[in-house]
C-alpha positions as CSV (number, residue, x, y, z in Angstrom):
1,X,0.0,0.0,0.0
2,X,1.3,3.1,-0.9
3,X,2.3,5.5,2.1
4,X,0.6,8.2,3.0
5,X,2.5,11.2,3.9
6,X,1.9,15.2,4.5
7,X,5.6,15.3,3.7
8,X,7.9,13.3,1.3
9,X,11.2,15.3,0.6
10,X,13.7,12.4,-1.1
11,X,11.3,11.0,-3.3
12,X,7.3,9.9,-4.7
13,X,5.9,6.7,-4.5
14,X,5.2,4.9,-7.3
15,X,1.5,4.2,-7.8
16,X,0.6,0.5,-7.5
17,X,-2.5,-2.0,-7.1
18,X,-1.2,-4.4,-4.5
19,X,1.3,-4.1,-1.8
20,X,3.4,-6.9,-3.3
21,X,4.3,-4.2,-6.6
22,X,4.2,-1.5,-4.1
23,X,7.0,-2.9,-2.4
24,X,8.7,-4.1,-5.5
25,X,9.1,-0.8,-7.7
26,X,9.4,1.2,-4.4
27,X,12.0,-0.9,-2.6
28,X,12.9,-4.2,-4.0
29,X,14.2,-2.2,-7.9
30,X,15.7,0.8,-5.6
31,X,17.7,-1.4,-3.6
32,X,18.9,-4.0,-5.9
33,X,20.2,-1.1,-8.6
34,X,22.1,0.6,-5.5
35,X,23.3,-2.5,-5.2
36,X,24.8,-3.0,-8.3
37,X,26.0,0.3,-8.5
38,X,27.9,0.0,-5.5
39,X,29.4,-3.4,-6.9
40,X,30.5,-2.3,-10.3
41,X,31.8,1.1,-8.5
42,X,33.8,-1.5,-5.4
43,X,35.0,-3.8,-8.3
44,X,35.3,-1.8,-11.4
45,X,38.8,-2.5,-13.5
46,X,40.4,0.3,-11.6
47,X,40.5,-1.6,-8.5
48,X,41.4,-4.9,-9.6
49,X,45.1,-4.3,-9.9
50,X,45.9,-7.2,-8.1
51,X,43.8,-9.9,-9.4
52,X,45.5,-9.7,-12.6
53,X,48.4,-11.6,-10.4
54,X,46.2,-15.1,-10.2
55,X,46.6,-15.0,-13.6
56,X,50.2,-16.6,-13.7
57,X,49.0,-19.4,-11.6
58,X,50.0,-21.8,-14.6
59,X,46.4,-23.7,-15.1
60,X,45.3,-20.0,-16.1
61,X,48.6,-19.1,-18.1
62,X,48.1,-22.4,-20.4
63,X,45.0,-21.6,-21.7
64,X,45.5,-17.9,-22.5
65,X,45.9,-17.4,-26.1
66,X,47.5,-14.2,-26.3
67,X,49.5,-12.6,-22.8
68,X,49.9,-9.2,-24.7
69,X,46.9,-7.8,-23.0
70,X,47.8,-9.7,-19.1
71,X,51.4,-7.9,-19.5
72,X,50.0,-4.6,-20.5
73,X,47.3,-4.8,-17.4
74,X,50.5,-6.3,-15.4
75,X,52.5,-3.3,-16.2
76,X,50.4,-1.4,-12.9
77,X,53.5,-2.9,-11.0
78,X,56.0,-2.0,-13.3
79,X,58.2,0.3,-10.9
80,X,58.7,-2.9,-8.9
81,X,59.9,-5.0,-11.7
82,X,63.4,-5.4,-12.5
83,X,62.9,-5.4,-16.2
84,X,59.3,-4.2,-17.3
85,X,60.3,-4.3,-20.9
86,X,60.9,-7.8,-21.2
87,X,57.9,-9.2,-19.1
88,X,55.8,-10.2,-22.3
89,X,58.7,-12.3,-23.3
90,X,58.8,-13.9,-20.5
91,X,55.4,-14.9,-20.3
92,X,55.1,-16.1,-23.6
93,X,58.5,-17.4,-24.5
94,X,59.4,-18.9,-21.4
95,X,56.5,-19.0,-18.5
96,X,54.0,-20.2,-20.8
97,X,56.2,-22.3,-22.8
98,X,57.8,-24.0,-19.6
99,X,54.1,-25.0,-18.6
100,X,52.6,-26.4,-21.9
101,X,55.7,-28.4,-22.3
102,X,56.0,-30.1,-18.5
103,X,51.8,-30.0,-18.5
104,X,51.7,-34.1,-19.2
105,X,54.6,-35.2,-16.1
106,X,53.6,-32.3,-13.6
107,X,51.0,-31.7,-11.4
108,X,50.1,-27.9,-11.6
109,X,50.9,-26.0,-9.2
110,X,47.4,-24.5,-7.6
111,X,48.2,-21.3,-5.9
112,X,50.8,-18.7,-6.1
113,X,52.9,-19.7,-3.3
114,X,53.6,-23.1,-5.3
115,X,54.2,-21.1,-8.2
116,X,56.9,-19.1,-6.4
117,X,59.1,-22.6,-6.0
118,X,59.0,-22.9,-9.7
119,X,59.6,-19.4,-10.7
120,X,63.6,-19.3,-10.9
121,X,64.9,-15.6,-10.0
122,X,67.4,-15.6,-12.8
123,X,65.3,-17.0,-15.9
124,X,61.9,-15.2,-14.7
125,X,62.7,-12.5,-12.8
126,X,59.9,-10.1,-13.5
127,X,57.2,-13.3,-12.7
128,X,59.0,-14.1,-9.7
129,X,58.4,-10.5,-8.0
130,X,54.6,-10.7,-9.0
131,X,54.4,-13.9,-7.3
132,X,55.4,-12.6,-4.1
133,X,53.7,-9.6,-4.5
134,X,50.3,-11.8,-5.3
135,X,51.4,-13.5,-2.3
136,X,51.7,-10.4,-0.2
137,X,48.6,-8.9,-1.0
138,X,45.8,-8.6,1.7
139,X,42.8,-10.8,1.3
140,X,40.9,-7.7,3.2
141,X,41.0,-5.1,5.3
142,X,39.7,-7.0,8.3
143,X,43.3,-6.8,10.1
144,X,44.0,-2.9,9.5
145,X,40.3,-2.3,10.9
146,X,41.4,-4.1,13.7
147,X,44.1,-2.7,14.9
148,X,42.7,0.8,14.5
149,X,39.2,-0.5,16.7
150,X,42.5,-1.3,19.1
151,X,44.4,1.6,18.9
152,X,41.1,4.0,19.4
153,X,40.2,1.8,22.9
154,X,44.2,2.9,24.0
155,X,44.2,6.5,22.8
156,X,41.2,7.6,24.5
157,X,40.3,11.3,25.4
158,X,41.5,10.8,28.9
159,X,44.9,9.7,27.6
160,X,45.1,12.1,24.5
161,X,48.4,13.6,25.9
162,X,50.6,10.0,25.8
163,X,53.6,10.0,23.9
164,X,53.9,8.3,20.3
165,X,56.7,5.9,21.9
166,X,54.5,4.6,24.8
167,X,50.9,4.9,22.5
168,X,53.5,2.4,20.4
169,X,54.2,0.4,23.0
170,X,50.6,-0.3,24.6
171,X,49.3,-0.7,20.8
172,X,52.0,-3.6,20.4
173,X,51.2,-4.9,24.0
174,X,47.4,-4.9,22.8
175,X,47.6,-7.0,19.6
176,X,49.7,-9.6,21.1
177,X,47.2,-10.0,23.9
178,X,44.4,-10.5,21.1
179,X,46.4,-12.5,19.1
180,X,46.9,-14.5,22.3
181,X,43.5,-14.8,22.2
182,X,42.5,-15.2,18.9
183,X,44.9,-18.5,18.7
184,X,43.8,-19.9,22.2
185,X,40.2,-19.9,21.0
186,X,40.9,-21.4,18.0
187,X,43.2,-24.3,19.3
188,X,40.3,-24.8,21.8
189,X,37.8,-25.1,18.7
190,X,39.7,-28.1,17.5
């Protein structure tokens, strides 16, 4: 049923025969295109940087046709390459290659830390830092959050005059205690 109001500033209701299509072109549409406007906006290209990294994992690299376009979207981390110039070589002439070849006698390695063992830091150099910089990357934010929730309990307003070195101190004090017990929870669990 549509809402009856002296006063709607934000927007009108839609009119509507039943409350079912009431709620569904006032609610259910409004909610579900936020929705995917806030998922294409949180995982648009632009912020994908590092998934392009999963893509050396070599079940992916065997089946790509053409690497020109993963090297030029793998050029984001080119200031911590040691040779940017020659990473599509590499992943055609010799990462690739090196794959399709030992595909039939090797298991593939699943993940990018198993990947790291195989990539050699003198005949893939470039692939070998976006390895470990795929294996480096945060899976979220989760940890970060948490240690600020910690550091705002320590740095209250009654101790907003503590020094950097003892705020330091108590912050480090703090996350080993919940580390502590985080881990004693969990070995408890099992």
């Amino acid at each position: 049923m549509p809402r009856i109001t002296g006063r709607q500033e934000h927007r009108n209701n839609a009119p509507s025969v039943n409350p079912e299509s009431h709620y569904r072109v006032n609610v259910a549409i409004l909610f579900i295109d936020h929705l995917l406007e806030e998922m294409s906006s949180r995982f648009s290209e632009d912020n994908r940087a590092g998934a392009e990294i999963f893509s050396l994992v070599p079940s992916t690299v065997v089946k790509h046709d053409s690497l020109r376009n993963l090297s030029e979207k793998l050029q984001f981390w080119q200031q911590d390459l040691p040779t940017p110039s020659s990473l599509l070589s590499e992943l055609k002439r010799e990462w690739q290659y090196f794959w399709k070849q030992y595909t039939p006698t090797l298991q593939l390695p699943g993940n990018l830390i198993e990947c790291v063992k195989y990539a050699d830091e003198d005949m893939y150099p470039n692939i070998r830092v976006l390895l470990i910089i795929g294996c480096t990357l945060p899976v979220s934010s989760a940890e970060a959050e948490r240690s600020f929730s910690d550091l705002r309990r320590i740095k209250s307003y009654l101790r907003n005059r503590m020094s950097d070195e003892r705020l330091s101190g108590l912050h480090s004090c703090t996350y080993i205690m919940t580390l502590t017990l985080m881990l004693t929870k969990s070995v408890q669990s099992l």
